[in-house]
C-alpha positions as CSV (number, residue, x, y, z in Angstrom):
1,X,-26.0,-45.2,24.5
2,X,-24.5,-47.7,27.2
3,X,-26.1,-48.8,30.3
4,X,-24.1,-46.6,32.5
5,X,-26.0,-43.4,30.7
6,X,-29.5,-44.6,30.6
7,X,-30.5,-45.8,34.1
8,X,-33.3,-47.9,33.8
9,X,-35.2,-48.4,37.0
10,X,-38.5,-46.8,35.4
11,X,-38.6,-50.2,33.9
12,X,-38.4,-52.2,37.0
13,X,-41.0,-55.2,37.3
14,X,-43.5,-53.4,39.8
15,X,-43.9,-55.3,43.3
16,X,-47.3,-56.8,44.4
17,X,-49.4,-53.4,46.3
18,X,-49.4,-55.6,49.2
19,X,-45.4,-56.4,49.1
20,X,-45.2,-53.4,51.4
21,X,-46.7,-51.1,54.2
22,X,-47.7,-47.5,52.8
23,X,-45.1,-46.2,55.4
24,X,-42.5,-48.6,54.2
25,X,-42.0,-50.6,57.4
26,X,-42.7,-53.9,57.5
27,X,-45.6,-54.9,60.1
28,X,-44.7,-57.6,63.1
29,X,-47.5,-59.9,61.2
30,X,-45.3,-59.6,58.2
31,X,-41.7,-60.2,59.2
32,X,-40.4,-63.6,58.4
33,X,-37.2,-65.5,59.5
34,X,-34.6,-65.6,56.7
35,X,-35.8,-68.5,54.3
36,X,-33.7,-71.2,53.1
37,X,-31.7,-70.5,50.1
38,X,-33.7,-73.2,48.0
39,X,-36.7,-70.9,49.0
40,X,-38.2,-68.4,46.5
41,X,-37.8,-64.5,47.6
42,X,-40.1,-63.1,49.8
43,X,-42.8,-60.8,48.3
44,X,-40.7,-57.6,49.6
45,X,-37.2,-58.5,48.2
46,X,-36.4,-55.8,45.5
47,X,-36.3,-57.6,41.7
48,X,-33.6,-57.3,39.6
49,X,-33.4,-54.3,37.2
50,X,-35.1,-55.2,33.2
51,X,-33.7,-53.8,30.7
52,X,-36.6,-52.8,27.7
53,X,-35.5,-54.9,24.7
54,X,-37.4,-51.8,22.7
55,X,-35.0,-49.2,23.8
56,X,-32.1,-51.1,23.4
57,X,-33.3,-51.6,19.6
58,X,-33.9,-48.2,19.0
59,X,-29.9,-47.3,20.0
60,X,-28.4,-50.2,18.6
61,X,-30.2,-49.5,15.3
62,X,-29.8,-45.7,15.4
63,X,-25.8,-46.2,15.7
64,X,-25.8,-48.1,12.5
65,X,-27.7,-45.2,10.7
66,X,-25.2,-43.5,12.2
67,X,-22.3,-45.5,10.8
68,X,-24.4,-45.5,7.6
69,X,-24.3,-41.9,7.1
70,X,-20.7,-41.5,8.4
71,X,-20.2,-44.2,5.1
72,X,-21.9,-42.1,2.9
73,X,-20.5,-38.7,3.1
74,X,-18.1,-39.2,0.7
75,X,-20.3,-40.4,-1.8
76,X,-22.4,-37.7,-2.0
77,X,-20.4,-35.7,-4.2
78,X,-20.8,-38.0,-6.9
79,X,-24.8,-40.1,-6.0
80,X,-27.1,-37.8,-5.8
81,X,-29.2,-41.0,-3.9
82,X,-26.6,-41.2,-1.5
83,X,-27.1,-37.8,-1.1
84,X,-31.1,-38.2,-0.5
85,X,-30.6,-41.1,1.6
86,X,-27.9,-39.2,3.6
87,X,-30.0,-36.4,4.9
88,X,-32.8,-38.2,5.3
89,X,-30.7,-39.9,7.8
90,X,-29.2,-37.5,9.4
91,X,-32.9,-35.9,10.2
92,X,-33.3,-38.8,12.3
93,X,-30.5,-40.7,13.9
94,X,-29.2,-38.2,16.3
95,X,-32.4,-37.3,17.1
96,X,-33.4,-40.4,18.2
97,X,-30.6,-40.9,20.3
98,X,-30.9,-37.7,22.0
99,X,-34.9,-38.3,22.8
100,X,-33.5,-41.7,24.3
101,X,-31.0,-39.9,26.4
102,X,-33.6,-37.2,27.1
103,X,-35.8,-40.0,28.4
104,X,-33.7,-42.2,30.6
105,X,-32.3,-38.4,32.4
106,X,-35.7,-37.9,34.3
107,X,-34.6,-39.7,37.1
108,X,-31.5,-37.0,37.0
109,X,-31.8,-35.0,40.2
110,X,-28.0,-33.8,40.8
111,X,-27.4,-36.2,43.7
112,X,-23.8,-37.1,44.7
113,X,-24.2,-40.6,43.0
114,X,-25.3,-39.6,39.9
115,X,-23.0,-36.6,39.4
116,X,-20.3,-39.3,40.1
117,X,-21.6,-41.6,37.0
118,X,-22.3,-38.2,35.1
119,X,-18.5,-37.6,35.6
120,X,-16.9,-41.1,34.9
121,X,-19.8,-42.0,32.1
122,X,-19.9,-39.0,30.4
123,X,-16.7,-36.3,31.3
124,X,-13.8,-39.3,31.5
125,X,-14.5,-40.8,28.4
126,X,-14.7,-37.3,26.9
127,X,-11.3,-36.9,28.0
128,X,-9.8,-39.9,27.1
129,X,-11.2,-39.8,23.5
130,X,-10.7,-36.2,22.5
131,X,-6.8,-36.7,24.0
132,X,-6.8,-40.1,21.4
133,X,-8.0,-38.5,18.4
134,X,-5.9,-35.6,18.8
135,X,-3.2,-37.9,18.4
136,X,-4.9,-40.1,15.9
137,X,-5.1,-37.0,13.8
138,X,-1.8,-36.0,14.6
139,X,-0.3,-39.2,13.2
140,X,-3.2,-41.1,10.8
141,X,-4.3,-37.7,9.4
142,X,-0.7,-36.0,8.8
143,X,-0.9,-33.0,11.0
144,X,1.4,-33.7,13.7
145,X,1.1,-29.7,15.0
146,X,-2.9,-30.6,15.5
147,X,-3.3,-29.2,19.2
148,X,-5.2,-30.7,22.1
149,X,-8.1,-28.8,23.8
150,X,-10.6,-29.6,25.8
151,X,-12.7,-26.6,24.7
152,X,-12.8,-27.7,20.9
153,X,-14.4,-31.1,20.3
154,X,-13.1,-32.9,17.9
155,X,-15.0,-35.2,15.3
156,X,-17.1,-37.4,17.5
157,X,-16.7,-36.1,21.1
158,X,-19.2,-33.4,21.0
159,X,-21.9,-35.5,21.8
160,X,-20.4,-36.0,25.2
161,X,-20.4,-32.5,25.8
162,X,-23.6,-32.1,25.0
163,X,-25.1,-34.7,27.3
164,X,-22.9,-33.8,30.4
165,X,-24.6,-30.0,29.8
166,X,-28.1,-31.3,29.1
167,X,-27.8,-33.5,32.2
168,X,-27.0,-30.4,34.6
169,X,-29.4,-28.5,33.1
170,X,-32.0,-31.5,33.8
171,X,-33.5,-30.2,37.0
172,X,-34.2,-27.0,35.5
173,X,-36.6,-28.2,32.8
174,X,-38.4,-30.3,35.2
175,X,-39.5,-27.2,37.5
176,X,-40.1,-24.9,34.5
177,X,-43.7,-24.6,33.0
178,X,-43.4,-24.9,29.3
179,X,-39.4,-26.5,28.7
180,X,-40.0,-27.4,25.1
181,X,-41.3,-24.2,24.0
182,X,-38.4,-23.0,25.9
183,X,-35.8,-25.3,24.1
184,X,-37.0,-24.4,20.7
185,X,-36.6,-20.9,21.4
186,X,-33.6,-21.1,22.8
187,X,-32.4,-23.3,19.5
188,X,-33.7,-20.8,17.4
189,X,-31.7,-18.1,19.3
190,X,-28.5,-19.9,18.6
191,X,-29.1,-20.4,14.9
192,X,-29.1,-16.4,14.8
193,X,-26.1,-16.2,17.0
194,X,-22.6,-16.8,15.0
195,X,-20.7,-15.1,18.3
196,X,-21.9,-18.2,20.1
197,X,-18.6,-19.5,18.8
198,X,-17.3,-22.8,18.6
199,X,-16.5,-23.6,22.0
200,X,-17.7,-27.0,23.8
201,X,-19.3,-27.2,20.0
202,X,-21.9,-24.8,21.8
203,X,-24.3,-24.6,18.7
204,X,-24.3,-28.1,18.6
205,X,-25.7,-28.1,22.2
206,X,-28.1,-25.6,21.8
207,X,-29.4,-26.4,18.8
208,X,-29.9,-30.5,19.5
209,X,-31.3,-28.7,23.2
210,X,-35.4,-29.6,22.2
211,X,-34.7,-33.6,21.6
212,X,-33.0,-33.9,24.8
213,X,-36.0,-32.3,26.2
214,X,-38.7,-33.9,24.5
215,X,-37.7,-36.9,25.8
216,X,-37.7,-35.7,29.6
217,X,-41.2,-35.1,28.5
218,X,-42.3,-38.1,26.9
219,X,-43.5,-40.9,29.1
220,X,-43.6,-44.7,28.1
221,X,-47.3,-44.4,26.7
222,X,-46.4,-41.9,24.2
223,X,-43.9,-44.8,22.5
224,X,-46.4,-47.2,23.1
225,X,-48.7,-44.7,20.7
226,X,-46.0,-44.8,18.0
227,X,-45.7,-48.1,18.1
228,X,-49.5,-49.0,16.8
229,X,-50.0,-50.6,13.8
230,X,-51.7,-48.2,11.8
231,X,-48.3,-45.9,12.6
232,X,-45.7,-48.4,11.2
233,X,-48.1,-48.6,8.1
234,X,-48.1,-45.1,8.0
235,X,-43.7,-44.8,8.2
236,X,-43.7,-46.2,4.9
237,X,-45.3,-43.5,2.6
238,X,-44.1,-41.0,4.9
239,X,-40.0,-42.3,4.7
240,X,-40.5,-42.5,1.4
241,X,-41.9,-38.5,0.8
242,X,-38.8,-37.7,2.9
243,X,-36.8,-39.4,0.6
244,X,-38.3,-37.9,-2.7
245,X,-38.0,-34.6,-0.5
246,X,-34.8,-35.1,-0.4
247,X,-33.6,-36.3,-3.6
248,X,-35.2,-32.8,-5.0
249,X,-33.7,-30.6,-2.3
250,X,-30.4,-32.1,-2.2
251,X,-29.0,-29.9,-5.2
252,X,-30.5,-27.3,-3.7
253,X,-29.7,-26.8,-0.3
254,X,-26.3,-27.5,1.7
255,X,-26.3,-30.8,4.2
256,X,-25.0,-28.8,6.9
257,X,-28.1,-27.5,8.3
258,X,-28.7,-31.0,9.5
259,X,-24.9,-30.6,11.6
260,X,-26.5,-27.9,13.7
261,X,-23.2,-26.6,14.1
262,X,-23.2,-23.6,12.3
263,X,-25.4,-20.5,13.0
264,X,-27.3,-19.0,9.7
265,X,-25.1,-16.3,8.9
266,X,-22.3,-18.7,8.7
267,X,-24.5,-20.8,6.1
268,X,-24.3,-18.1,3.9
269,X,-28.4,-17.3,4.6
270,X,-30.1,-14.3,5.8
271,X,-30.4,-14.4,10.0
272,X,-34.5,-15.5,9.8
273,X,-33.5,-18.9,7.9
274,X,-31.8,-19.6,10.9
275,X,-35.3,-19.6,12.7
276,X,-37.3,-20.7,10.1
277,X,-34.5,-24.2,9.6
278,X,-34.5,-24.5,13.3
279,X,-38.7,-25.3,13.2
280,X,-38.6,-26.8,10.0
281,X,-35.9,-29.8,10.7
282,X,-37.1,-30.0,14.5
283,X,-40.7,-30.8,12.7
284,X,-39.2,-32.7,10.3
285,X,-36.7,-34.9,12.7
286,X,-39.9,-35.5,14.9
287,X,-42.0,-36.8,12.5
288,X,-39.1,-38.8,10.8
289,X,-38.0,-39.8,14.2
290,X,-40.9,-41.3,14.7
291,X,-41.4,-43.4,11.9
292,X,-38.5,-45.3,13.4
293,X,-39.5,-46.1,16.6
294,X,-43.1,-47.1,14.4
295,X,-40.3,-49.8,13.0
296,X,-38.2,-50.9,15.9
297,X,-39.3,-54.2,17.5
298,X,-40.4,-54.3,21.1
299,X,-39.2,-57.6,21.6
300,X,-35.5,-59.5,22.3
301,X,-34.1,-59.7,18.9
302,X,-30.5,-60.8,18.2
303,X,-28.6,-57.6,18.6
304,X,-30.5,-56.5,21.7
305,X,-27.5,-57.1,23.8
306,X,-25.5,-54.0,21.5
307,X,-28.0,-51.7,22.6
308,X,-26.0,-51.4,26.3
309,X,-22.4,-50.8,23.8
310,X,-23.9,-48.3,21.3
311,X,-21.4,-45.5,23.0
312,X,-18.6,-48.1,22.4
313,X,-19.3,-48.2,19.1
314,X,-20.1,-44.3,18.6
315,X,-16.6,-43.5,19.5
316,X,-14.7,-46.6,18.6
317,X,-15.8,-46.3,14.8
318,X,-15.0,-42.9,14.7
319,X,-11.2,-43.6,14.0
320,X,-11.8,-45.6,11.2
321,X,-14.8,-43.4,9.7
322,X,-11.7,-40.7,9.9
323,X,-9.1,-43.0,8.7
324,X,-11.1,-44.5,6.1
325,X,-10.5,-40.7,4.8
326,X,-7.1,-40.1,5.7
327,X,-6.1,-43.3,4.0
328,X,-8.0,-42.5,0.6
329,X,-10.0,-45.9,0.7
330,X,-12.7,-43.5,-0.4
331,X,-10.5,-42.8,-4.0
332,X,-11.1,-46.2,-5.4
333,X,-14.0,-45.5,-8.5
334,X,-15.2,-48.7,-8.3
335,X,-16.4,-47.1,-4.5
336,X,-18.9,-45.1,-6.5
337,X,-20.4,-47.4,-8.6
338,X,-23.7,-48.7,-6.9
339,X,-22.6,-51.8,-5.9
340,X,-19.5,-50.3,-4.3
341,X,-21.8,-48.2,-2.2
342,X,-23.8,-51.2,-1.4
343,X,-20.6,-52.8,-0.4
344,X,-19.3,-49.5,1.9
345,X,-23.1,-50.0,3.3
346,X,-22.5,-53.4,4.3
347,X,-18.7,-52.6,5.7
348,X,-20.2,-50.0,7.9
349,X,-22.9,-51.7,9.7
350,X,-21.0,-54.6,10.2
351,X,-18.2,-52.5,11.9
352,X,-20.6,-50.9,14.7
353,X,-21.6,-54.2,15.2
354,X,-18.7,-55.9,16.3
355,X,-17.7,-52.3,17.9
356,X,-20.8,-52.7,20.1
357,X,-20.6,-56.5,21.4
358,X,-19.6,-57.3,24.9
359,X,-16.4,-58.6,24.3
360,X,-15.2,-55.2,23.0
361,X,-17.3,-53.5,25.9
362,X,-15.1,-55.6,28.7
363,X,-12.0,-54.0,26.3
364,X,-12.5,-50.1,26.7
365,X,-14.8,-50.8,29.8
366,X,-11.6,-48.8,31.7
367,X,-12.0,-45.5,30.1
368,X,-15.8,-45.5,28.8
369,X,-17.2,-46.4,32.7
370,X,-14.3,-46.3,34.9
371,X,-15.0,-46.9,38.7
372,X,-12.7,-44.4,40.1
373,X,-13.8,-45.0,43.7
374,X,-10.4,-43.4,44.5
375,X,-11.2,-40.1,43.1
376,X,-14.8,-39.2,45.3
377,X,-15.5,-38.6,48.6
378,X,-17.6,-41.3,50.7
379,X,-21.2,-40.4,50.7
380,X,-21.7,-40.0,54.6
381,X,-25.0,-41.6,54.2
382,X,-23.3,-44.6,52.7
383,X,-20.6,-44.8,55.7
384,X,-24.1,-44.9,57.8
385,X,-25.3,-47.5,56.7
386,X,-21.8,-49.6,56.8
387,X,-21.8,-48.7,60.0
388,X,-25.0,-49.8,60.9
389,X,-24.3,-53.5,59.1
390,X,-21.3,-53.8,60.6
């Protein structure tokens, strides 16, 4: 969700073949005295790191489906569009997030630098957060005896957990033969499993396991192949089967299958609808899933730049989608009239928004990507090469 999570030097502007010997060393007939700083670089000089403007679309417009939905929960009860539209949402959005953060982790290989980025990009913030909406709760939501623990994410914050797992576990689904097969049975295995418990929001984790891996397994032609024309043409009859699916199932069938939280026997089903819902909705979220990359442009668009703050905005808006409750905004009847959910719509993407720009990046930059040079050891490799400069 922010550019210290998704490294993206797959994406690098590839040199010239001939920018480089094969062994990596510079011949005699190619080394050249230091040019002039007016001077273009020389062939070799490593470019500057791209970011793709069509990844940075995808999150940015994923986090406002996921403001969206966070919006519409409450109206549920009452729309049953809101309802239709809510879990066709929520088929996609994390999803789609999780492929992304699947996809930018195959460079993850456990090395001393990225375990320190994993730590203050991923296990800080959880921290930090889970400490401020204990206290949020304990204050905004009127239960000031709310305990804090680490082992019990609250609202938001298990999708840091998550990620820091799925990132360890990285180099083990790149050496094993079939990983997604392997993910979706181990999903399936936690929908049947209510002693997995709630700790580290464990079903959460196992069950969202196959997205994270999908995307280690995708490669950039596969978007490219979702991305055709005849695709996008296709989304639109197939978004809008979901959404009849959904208008017809919503009576029908709790919401909370799409949480992942919960194992089947905690649902209130028989243990086999566990594994049955697990292929189902993973089927379902792929196919949906892709229908909106089909949509998202490729190109620089004005809210490119909020694709590096979509974390900011993912934890930032989480007090107010929680306050917006404890405060009874949500009480109002004119809130439930069609316009008023037009209006709580509007409200909610225009939040993220500004909860994803750079100026509120530079705010919370301290605890979402601290530096914390004071809290590693030097990589002796590093000190080498100081050494060597000096």
């Amino acid at each position: 969700m922010t550019s210290s999570l998704y490294p993206h030097g797959s994406h690098r502007t590839p040199l010239p073949p001939a920018a480089m010997p094969a062994d990596g060393v510079p011949s005699p007939q190619t080394r050249q005295p230091p040019a002039p700083v007016s001077a273009p670089a020389p062939a070799g000089t490593p470019r500057p790191k791209q970011r793709d403007a069509f990844f940075d679309n995808a999150k940015y417009l994923a986090i406002v489906f996921v403001a969206m939905g966070h919006s519409w929960e409450p109206l549920t009860d009452r729309s049953r569009a809101a309802e239709a539209l809510y879990m066709v949402v929520y088929t996609f959005h994390m999803p789609a997030f999780i492929i992304i953060s699947g996809y930018f982790s195959r460079s993850f290989d456990a090395s001393p630098h990225r375990l320190k980025r994993l730590i203050t990009g991923v296990a800080v913030p959880y921290v930090l957060f889970e400490i401020a909406y204990t206290f949020f709760k304990r204050t905004a939501g009127g239960d000031p005896d709310y305990p804090i623990s680490l082992l019990d994410p609250w609202y938001l914050t298990w999708f840091l957990v998550a990620l820091f797992v799925w990132r360890l576990t990285t180099p083990i689904w790149k050496i094993v033969r079939w990983p997604l097969p392997l993910a979706v049975v181990v999903a399936a295995l936690a929908s049947i499993s209510p002693e997995v418990g709630d700790d580290l929001d464990l079903q959460r984790v196992l069950q969202f396991l196959p997205f994270f891996v999908l995307g280690l397994c995708l490669k950039p032609e596969h978007f490219q192949l979702v991305r055709r024309r005849e695709v996008r043409i296709i989304a639109v009859p197939v978004a809008l089967c979901a959404l009849a699916l959904a208008y017809w199932a919503g009576p029908r069938m709790t919401s909370a299958w799409f949480y992942h939280r919960d194992s089947a026997q905690e649902l209130g089903a028989p243990w086999w609808a566990g594994i049955v819902m697990t292929l189902a909705l993973f089927g379902a979220s792929i196919v949906l899933t892709a229908c909106f990359f089909a949509w998202v442009p490729g190109r620089r668009m004005w809210f490119t730049v909020l694709g590096a703050g979509t974390l900011y905005g993912y934890l930032l808006h989480g007090f107010l989608a929680k306050g917006s409750r404890f405060w009874g905004w949500f009480d109002a009847a004119w809130v439930h009239t069609p316009w008023g959910q037009i209006v709580v719509t509007v409200v909610a993407a225009s939040v993220i928004t500004v909860l994803c720009t750079p100026p509120v990046q530079r705010l919370f930059r301290f605890a979402m990507e601290p530096k914390m040079e004071w809290a590693f050891r030097r990589d002796a490799a590093e000190l080498a090469r100081q050494r060597r400069g000096a």
